[in-house]
VEXLO-128567 format. One line per field, with one value per residue (C-alpha): residue number from 1; residue in three letters; x, y negated, z. Coordinates in Angstrom, 3 decimals. Layout:
// VEXLO-128567
nr: NUM	...
rest: ALA	...
east: X	...
north: Y	...
up: Z	...
END
This chain:
// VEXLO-128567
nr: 1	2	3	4	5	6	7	8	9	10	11	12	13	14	15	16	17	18	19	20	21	22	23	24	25	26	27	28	29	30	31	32	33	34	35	36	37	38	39	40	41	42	43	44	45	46	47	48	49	50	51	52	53	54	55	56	57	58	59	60	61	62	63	64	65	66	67	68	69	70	71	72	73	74	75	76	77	78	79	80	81	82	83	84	85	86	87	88	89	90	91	92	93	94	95	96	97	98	99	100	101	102	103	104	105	106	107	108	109	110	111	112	113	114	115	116	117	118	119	120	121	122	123	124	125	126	127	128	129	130	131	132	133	134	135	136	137	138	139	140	141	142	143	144	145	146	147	148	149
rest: UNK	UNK	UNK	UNK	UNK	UNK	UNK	UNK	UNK	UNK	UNK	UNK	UNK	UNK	UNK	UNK	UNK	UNK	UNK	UNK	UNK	UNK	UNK	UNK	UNK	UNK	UNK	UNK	UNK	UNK	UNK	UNK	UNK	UNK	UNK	UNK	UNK	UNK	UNK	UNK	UNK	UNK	UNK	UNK	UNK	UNK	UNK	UNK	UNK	UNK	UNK	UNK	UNK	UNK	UNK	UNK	UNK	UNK	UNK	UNK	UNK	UNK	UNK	UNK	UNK	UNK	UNK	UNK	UNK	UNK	UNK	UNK	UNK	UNK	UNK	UNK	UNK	UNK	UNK	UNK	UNK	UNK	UNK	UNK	UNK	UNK	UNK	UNK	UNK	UNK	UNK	UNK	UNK	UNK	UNK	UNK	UNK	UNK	UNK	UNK	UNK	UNK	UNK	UNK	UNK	UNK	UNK	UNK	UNK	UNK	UNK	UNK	UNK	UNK	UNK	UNK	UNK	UNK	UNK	UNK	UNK	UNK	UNK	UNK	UNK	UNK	UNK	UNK	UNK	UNK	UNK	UNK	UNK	UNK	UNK	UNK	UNK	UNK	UNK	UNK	UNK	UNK	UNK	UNK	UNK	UNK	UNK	UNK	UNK
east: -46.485	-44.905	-47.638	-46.489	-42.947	-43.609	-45.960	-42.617	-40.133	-42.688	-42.874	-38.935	-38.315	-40.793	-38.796	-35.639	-35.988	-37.052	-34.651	-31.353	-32.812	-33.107	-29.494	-28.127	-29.428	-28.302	-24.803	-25.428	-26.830	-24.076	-21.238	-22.935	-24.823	-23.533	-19.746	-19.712	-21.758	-19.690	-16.583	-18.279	-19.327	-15.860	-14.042	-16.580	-15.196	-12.169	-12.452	-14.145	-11.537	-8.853	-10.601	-10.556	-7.459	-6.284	-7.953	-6.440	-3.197	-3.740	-5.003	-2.021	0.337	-1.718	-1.008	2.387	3.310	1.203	3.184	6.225	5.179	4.271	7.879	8.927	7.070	8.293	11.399	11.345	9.860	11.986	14.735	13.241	13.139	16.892	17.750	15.519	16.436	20.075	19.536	17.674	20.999	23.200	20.725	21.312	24.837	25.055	22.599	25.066	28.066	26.781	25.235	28.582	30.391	27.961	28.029	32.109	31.936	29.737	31.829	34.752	32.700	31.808	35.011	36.376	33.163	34.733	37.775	37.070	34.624	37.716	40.037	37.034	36.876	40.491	40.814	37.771	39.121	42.344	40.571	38.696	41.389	42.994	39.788	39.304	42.717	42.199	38.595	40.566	43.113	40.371	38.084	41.147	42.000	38.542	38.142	41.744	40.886	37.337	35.219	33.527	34.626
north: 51.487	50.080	47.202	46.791	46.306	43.858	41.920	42.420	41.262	38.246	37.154	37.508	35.314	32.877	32.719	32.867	28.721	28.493	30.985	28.883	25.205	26.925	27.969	24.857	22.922	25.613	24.640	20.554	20.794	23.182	20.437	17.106	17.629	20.365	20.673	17.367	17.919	21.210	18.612	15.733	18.644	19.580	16.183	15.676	19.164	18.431	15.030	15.963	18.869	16.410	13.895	16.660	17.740	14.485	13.666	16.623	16.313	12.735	14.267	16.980	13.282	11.800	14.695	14.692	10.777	11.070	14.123	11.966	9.255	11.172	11.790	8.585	7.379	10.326	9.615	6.058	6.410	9.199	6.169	3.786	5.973	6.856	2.958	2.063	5.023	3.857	0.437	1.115	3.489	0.106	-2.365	1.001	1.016	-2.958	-2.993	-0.339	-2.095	-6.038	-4.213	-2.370	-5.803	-7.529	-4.793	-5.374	-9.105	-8.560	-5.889	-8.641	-11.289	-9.466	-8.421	-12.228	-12.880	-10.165	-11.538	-15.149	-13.844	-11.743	-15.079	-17.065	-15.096	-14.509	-18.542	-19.089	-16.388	-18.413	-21.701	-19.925	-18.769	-22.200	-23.743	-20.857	-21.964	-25.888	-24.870	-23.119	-25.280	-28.451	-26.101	-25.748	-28.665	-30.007	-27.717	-28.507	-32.126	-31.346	-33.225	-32.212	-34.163
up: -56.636	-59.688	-59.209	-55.598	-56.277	-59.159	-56.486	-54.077	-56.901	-57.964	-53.957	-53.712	-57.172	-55.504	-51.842	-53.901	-53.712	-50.056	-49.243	-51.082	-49.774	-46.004	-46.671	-48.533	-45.293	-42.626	-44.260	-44.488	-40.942	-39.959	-41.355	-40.597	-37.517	-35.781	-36.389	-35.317	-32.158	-31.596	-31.645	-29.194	-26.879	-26.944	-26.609	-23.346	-22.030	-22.462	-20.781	-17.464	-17.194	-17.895	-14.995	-12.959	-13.982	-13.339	-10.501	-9.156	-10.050	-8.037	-4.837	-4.984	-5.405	-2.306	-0.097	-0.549	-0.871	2.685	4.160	3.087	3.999	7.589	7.761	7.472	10.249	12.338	11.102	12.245	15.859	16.561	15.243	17.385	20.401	20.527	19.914	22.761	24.840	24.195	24.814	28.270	28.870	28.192	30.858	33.239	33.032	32.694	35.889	37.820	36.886	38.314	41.199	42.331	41.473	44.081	46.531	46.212	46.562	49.939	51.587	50.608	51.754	55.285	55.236	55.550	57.456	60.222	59.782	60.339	63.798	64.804	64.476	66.106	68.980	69.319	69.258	71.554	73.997	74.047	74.664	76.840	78.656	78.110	79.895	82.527	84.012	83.554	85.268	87.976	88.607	88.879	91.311	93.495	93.229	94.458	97.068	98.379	98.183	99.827	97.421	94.517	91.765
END
């Protein structure tokens, strides 16, 4: 046994080298190849979650300059309706107001219109009468004569 564990103790004094150079370059390939990968890996993490982050963030901006901006344009038609619907109430009230002027100026016109026919016929019944008696008064006058004239 005692040769066994001087065959162990000669094996281990013989690793003892591999053993340190495995673990001097576990520690040089832990600092200068992958601490620095460890970092990269984390620096590219860290970027596409801040893109997405970002590009989040800019969506979430979108929707609401868009809602706004959906507003606004609600905001203005419904502005745009009232002015017209006002103005069309003005060209109604404008239209009312010429068309009761005209229908005043042609009851006054008809009203002169009647007027001047009443006068008319009140003068033309006069010369009528006028004439009807002239008329007469030649008729008898023929027929007392006896001649037509």
């Amino acid at each position: 046994m005692d040769a066994t564990f001087h065959a162990l103790g000669q094996l281990l004094i013989q690793a003892l080298p591999t053993f340190f150079i495995v673990l001097l370059l576990h520690f040089c390939l832990k600092r200068m190849f992958f601490r620095p990968l460890r970092r990269v890996l984390a620096e590219r993490d860290e970027a596409t979650a801040g893109a997405r982050r970002r590009a989040a963030e800019a969506l979430d901006r979108a929707d609401r300059k868009a809602a706004e901006y959906g507003e606004q344009i609600r905001a203005a038609r419904n502005e745009i309706y009232k002015e017209q619907e006002e103005q069309r109430r003005l060209w109604r009230e404008a239209q009312a107001s010429e068309l009761a002027d005209s229908r005043r100026r042609a009851e006054t016109l008809v009203a002169e219109a009647k007027l001047q026919l009443k006068t008319q016929a009140e003068k033309a019944k006069q010369d009528l009468g006028v004439e009807t008696q002239t008329l007469a008064d030649r008729i008898m006058y023929a027929v007392l004569q006896g001649r037509p004239s």
